[in-house]
C-alpha positions as protocol buffer text, in pm:
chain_id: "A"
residue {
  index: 1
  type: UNK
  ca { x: -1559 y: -472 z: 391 }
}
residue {
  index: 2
  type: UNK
  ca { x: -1489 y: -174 z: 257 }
}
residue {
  index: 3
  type: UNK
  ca { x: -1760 y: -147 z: 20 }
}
residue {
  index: 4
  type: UNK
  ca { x: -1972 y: -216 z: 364 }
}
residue {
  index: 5
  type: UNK
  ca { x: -1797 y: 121 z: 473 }
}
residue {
  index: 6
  type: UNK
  ca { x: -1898 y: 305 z: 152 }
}
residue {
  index: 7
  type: UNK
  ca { x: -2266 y: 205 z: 198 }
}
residue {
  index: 8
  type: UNK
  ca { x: -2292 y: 276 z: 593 }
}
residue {
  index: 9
  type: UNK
  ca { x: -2170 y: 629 z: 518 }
}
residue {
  index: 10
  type: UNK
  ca { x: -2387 y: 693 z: 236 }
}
residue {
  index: 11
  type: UNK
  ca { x: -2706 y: 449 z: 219 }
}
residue {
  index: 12
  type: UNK
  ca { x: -2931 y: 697 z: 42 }
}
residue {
  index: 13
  type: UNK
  ca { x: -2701 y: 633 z: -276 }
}
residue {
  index: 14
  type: UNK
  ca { x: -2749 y: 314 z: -489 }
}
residue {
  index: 15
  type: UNK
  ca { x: -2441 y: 112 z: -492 }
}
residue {
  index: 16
  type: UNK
  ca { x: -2351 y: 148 z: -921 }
}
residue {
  index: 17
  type: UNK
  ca { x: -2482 y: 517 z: -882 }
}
residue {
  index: 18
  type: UNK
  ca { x: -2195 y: 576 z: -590 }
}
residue {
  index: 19
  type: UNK
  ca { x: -1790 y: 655 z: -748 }
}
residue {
  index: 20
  type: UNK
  ca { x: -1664 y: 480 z: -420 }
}
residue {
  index: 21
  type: UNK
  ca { x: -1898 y: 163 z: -436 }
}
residue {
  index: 22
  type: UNK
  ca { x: -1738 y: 137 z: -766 }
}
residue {
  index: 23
  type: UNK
  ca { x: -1432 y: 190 z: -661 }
}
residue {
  index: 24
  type: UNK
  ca { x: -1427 y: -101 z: -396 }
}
residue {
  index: 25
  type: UNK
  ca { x: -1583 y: -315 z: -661 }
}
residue {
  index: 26
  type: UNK
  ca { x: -1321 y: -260 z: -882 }
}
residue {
  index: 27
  type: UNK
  ca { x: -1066 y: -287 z: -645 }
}
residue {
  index: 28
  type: UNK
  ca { x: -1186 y: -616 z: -478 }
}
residue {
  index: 29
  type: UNK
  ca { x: -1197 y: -755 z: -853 }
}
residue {
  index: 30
  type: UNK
  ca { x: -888 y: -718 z: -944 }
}
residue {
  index: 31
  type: UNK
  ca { x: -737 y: -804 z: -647 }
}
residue {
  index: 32
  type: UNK
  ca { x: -906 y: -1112 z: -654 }
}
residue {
  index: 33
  type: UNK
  ca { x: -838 y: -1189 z: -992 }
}
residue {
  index: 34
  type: UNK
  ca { x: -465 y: -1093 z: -950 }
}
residue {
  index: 35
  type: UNK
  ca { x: -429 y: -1359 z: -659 }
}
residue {
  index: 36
  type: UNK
  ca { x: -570 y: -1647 z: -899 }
}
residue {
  index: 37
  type: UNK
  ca { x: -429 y: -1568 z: -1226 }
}
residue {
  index: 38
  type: UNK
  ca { x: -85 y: -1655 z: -1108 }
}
residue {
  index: 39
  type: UNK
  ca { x: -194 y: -2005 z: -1011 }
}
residue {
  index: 40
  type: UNK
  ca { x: -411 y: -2093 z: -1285 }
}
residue {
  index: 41
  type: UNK
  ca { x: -169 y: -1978 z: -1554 }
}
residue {
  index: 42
  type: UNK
  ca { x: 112 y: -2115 z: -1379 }
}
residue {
  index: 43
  type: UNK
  ca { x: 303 y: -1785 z: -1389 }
}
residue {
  index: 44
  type: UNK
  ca { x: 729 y: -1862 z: -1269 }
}
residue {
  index: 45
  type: UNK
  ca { x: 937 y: -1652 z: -1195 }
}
residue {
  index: 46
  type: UNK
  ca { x: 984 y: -1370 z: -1348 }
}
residue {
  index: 47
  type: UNK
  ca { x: 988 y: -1043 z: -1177 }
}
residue {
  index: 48
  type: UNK
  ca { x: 672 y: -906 z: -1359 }
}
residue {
  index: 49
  type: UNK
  ca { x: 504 y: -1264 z: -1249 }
}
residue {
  index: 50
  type: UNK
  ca { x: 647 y: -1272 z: -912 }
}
residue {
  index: 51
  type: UNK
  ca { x: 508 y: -913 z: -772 }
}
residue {
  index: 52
  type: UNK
  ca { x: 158 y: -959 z: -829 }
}
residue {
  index: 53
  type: UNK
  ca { x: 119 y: -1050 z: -516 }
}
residue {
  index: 54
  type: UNK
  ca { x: 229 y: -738 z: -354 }
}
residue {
  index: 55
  type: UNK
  ca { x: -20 y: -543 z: -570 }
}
residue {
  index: 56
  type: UNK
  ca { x: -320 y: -697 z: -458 }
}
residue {
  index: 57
  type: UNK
  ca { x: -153 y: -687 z: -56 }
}
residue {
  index: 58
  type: UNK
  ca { x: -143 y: -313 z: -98 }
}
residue {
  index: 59
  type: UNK
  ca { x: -567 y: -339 z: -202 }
}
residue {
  index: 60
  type: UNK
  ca { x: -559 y: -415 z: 196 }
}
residue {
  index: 61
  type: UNK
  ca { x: -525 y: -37 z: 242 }
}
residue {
  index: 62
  type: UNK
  ca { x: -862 y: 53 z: 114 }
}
residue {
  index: 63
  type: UNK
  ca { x: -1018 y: 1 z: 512 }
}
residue {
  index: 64
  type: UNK
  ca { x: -810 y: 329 z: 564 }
}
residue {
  index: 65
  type: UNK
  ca { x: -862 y: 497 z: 282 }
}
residue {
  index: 66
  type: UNK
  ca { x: -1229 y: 414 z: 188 }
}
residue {
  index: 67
  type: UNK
  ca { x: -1272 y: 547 z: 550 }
}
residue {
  index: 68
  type: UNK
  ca { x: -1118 y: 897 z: 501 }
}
residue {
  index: 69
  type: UNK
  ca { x: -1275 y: 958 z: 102 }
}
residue {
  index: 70
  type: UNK
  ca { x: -1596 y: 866 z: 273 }
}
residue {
  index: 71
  type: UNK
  ca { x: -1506 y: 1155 z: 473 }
}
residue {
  index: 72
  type: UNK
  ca { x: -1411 y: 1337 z: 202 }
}
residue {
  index: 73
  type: UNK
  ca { x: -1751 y: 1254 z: -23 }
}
residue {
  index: 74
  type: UNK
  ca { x: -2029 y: 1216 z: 288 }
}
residue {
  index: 75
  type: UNK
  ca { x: -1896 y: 1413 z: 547 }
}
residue {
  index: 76
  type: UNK
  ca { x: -2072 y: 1749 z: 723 }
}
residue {
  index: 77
  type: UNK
  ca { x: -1745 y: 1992 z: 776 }
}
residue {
  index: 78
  type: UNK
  ca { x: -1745 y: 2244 z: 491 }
}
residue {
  index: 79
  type: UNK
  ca { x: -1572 y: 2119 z: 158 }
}
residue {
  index: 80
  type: UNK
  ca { x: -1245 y: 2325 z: 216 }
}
residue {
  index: 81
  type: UNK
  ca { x: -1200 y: 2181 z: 499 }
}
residue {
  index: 82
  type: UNK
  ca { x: -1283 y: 1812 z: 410 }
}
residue {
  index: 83
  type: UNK
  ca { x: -1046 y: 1825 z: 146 }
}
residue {
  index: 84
  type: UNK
  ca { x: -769 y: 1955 z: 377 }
}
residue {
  index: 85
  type: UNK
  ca { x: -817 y: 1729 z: 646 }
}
residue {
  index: 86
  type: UNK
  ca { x: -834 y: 1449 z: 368 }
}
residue {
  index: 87
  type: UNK
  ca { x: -485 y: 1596 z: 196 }
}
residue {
  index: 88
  type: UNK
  ca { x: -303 y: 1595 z: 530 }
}
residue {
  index: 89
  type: UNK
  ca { x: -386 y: 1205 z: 511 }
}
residue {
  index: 90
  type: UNK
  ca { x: -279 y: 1187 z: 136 }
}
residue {
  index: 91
  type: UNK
  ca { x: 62 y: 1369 z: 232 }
}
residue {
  index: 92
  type: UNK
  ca { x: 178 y: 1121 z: 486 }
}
residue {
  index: 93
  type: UNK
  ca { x: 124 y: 804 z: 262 }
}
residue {
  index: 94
  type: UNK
  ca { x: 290 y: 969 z: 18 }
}
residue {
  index: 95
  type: UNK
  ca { x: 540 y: 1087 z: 188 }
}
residue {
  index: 96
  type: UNK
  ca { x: 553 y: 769 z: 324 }
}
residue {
  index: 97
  type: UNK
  ca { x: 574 y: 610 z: 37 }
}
residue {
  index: 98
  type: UNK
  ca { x: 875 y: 857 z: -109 }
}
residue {
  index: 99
  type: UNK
  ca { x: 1099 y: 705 z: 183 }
}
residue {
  index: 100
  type: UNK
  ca { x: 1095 y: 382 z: -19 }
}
residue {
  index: 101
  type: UNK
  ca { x: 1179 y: 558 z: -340 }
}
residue {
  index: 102
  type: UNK
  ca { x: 1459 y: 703 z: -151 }
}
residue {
  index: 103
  type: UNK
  ca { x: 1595 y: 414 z: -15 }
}
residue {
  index: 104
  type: UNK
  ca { x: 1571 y: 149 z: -320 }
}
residue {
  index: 105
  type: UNK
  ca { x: 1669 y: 443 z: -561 }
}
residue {
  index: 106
  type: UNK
  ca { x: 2031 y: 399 z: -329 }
}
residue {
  index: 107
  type: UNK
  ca { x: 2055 y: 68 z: -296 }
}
residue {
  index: 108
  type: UNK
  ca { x: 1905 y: -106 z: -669 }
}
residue {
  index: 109
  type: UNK
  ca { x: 2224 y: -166 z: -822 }
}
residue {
  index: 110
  type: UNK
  ca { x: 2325 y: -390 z: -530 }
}
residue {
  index: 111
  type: UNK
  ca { x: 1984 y: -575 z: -569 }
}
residue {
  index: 112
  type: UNK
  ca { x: 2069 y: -690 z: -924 }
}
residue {
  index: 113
  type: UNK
  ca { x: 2289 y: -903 z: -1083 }
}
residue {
  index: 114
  type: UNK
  ca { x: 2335 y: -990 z: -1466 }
}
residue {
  index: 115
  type: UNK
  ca { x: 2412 y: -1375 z: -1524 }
}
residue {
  index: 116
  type: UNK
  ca { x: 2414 y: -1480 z: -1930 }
}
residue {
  index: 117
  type: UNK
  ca { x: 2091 y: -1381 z: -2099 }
}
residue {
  index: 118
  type: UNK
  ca { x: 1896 y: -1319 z: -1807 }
}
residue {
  index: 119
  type: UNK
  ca { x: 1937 y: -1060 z: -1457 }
}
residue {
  index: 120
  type: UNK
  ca { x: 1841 y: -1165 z: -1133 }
}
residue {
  index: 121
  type: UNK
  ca { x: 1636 y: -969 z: -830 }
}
residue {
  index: 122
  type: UNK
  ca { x: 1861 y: -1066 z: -524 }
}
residue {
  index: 123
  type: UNK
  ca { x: 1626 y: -1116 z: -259 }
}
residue {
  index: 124
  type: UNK
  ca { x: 1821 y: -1219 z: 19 }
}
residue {
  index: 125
  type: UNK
  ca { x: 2054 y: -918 z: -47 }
}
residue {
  index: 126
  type: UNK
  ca { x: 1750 y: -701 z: -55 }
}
residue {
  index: 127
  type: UNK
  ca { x: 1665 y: -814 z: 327 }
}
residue {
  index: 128
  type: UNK
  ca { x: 2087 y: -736 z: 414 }
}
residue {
  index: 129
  type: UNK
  ca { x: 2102 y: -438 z: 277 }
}
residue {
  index: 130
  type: UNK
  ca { x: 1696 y: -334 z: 424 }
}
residue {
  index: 131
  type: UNK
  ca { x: 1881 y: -437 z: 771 }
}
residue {
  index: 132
  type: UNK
  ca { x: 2190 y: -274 z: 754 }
}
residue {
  index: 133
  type: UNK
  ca { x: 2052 y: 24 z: 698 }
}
residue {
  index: 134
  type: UNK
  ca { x: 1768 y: -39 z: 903 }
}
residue {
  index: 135
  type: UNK
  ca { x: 1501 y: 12 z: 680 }
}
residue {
  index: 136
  type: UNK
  ca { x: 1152 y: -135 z: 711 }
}
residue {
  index: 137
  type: UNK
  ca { x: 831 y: -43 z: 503 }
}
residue {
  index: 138
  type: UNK
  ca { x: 639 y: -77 z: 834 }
}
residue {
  index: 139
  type: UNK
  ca { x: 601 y: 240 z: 1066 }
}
residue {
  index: 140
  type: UNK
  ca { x: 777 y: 112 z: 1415 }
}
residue {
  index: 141
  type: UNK
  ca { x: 560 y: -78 z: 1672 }
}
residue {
  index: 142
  type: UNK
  ca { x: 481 y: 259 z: 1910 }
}
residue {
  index: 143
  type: UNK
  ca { x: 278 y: 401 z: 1578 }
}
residue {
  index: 144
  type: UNK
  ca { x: 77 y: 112 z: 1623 }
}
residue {
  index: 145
  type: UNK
  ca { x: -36 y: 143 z: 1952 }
}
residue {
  index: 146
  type: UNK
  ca { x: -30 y: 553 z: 1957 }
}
residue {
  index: 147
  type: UNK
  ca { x: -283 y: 490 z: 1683 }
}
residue {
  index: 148
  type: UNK
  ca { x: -503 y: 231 z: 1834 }
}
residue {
  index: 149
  type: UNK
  ca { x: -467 y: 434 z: 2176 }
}
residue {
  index: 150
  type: UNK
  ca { x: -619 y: 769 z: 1973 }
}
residue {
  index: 151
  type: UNK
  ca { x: -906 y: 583 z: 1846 }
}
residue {
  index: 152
  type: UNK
  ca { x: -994 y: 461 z: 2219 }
}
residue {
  index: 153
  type: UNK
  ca { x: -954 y: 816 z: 2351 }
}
residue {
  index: 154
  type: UNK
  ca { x: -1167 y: 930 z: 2055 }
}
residue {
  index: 155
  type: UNK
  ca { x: -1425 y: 651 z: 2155 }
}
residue {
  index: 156
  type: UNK
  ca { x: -1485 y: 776 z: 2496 }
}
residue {
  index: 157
  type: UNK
  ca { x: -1616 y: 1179 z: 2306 }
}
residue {
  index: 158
  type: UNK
  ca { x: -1738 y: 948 z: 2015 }
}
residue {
  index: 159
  type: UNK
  ca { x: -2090 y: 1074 z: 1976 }
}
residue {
  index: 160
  type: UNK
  ca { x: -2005 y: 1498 z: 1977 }
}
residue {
  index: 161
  type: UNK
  ca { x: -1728 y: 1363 z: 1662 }
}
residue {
  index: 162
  type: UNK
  ca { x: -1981 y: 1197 z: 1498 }
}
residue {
  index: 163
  type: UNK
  ca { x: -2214 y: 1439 z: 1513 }
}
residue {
  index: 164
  type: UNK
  ca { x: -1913 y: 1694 z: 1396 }
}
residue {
  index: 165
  type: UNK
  ca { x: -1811 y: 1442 z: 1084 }
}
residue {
  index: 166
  type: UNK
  ca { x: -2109 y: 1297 z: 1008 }
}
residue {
  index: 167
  type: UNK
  ca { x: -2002 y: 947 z: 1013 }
}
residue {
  index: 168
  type: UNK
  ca { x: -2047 y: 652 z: 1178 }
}
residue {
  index: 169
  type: UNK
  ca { x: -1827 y: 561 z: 1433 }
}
residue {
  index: 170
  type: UNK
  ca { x: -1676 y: 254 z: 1277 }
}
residue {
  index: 171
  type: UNK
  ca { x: -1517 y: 536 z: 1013 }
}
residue {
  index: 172
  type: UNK
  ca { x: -1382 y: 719 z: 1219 }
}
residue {
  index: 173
  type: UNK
  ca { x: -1201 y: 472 z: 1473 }
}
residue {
  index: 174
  type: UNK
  ca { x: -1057 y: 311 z: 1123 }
}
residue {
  index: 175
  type: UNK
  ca { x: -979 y: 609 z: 994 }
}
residue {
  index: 176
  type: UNK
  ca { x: -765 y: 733 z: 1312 }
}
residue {
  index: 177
  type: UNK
  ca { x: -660 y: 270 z: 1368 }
}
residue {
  index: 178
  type: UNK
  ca { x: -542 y: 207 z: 1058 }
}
residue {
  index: 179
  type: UNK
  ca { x: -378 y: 475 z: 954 }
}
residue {
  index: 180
  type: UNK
  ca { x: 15 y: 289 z: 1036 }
}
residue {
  index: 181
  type: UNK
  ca { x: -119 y: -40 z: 860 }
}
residue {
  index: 182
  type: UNK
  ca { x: -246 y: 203 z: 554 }
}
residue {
  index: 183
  type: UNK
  ca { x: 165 y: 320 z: 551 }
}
residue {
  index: 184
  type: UNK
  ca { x: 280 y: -23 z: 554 }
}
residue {
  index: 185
  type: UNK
  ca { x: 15 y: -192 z: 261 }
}
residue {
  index: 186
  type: UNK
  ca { x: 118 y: 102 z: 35 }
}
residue {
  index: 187
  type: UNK
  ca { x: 522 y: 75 z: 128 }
}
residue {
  index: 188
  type: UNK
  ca { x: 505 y: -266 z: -15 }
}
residue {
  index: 189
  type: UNK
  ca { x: 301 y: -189 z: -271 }
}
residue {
  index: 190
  type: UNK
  ca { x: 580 y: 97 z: -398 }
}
residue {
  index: 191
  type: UNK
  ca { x: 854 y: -142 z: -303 }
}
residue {
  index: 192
  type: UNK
  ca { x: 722 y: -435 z: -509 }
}
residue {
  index: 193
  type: UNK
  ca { x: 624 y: -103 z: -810 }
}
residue {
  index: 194
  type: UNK
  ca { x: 995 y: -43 z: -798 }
}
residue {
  index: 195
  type: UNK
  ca { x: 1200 y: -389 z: -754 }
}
residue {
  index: 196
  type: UNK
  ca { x: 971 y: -598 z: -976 }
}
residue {
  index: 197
  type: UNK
  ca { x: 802 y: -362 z: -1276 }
}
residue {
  index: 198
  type: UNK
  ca { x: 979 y: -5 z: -1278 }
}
residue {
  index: 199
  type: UNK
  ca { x: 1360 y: -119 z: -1241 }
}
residue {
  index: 200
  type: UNK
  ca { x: 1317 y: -441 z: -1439 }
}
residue {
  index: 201
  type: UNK
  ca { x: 1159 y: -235 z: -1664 }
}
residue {
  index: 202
  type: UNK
  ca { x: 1450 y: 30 z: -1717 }
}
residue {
  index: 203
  type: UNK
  ca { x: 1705 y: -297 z: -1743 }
}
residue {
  index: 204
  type: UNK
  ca { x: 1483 y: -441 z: -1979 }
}
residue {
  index: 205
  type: UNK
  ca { x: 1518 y: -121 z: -2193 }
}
residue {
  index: 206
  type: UNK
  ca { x: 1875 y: -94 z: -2125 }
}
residue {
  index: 207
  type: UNK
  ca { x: 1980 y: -469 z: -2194 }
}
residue {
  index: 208
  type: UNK
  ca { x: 1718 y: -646 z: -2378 }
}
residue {
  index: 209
  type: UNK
  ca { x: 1710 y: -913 z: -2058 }
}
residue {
  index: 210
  type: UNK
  ca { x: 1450 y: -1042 z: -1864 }
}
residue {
  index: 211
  type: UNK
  ca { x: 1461 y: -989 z: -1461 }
}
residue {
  index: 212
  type: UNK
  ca { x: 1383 y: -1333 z: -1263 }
}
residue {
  index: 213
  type: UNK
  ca { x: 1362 y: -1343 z: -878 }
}
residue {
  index: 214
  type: UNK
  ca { x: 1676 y: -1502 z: -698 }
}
residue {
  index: 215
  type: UNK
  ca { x: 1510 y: -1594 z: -363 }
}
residue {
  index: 216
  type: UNK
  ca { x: 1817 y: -1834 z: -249 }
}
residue {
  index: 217
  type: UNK
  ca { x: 2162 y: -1654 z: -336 }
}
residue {
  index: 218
  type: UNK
  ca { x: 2367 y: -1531 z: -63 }
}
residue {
  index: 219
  type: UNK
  ca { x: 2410 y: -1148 z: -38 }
}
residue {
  index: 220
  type: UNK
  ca { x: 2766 y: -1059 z: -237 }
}
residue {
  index: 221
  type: UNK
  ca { x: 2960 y: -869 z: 67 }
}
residue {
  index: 222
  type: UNK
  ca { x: 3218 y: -702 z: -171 }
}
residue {
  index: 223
  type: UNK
  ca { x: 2919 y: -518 z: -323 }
}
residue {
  index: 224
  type: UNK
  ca { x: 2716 y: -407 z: 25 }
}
C-alpha cells in the first residue's frame, strides 16, 4: 500500500530508480520474511525469537510515514520548508518514542528475573507495572478522533491544499489520519527494541545467560 503511495506521488519516476519505492520494497520484504521465519524454523522462546513480531508490527507505520517523506521528496513548498514541516513530524515520534525509553529504563529490573542458568522477561508483570503507572504505548482515544476529525475538516478545503502540497489527497488525509496509529506502531516497536534485544542484550553481557519470555508468572508484589 504504501509503495502504491510512493508511485501516486511520483509516477514520472520508475519504481527501482525511486529511494522510497525501494524503501517500501525493502520494508515489505523483511517484514514478510520476519513473520514466516519464526514458523518455519520453529523459533521458541527466547526473547531475541519472541520479538520479531513486534518488529515487523512497527513496518505498519510506513502508511504515515511514506505519506509525509513523499512530502518531503515530491512535494511543491520550498525545500526549507518541506524539511521543517517533515522534522516537526520526526520530533513527535521520537519524542514519542523517548516516553517508552523513559518508562522501561524505570521499571526493567522489575521485568526480569534470574532462575538457574537462564533469566526470564516477566510479561504479566510488565502489563502490572504498564497499569499502575498508567502507561500505554498508544496515544489516548481523543488523539484518535482529533486526528481523523482534522483530516475531514481538511477534506472539505482539499483541492486549494493539494494544489499548495502537491499531493494527492489520499497523502495528505493519511498523513494528518494516521499520525496517532504512526505513535503507537513505533511505541511497540521501541518497547519490543528494549525488553527483548537491548536489555537482554546488556544481561547477556553481564551474566553470560540467555533471556526467555515468562508469559504465565504472576507479577512478584514485594518487587512492584
Amino acid at each position: 500500500m504504501s509503495l502504491m503511495l510512493v508511485n501516486g506521488a511520483s509516477m514520472d519516476t520508475p519504481v527501482l530508480a525511486n529511494p522510497l519505492s525501494l524503501l517500501c520494497i525493502v520494508v515489505c520484504t523483511l517484514s514478510t520474511l520476519m513473520m514466516v521465519i519464526p514458523r518455519v524454523f520453529n523459533w521458541g522462546w527466547e526473547a531475541r525469537y519472541f520479538g520479531v513480531c513486534v518488529l515487523y508490527l512497527g513496518s505498519t507505520a510506513s502508511l504515515g510515514v511514506v505519506s509525509w517523506l513523499c512530502f518531503l521528496f515530491f512535494g511543491l513548498p520550498p525545500t526549507p520548508v518541506r524539511a521543517l514541516v517533515f522534522l516537526v513530524y520526526i520530533a513527535v515520534l521520537i519524542t514519542w518514542c523517548f516516553r517508552t525509553v523513559t518508562f522501561y529504563r524505570k521499571v526493567q529490573e522489575r521485568l526480569y528475573r534470574e532462575d538457574g542458568d537462564a533469566v526470564y522477561y516477566l510479561l504479566e508483570s510488565d502489563k502490572w507495572l504498564a497499569k499502575m503507572h498508567r502507561f500505554t504505548p498508544s496515544p489516548n482515544g481523543w488523539s484518535y478522533v482529533i486526528s481523523v476529525a482534522l483530516a475531514l475538516v481538511v477534506l472539505v478545503v482539499i483541492r486549494p491544499v493539494v494544489e499548495l502540497t502537491g499531493l494527492p489527497f489520499t497523502h495528505i488525509l493519511l498523513g494528518i489520519a494516521t499520525l496517532p496509529f504512526d505513535m503507537f506502531t513505533l511505541g511497540a516497536a521501541t518497547k519490543g527494541i528494549l525488553l527483548f534485544y537491548y536489555y537482554p542484550g546488556r544481561i547477556f553481557r553481564e551474566t553470560g545467560k540467555k533471556v526467555y519470555v515468562d508469559m504465565t508468572s504472576k507479577p512478584d508484589f514485594s518487587r512492584m
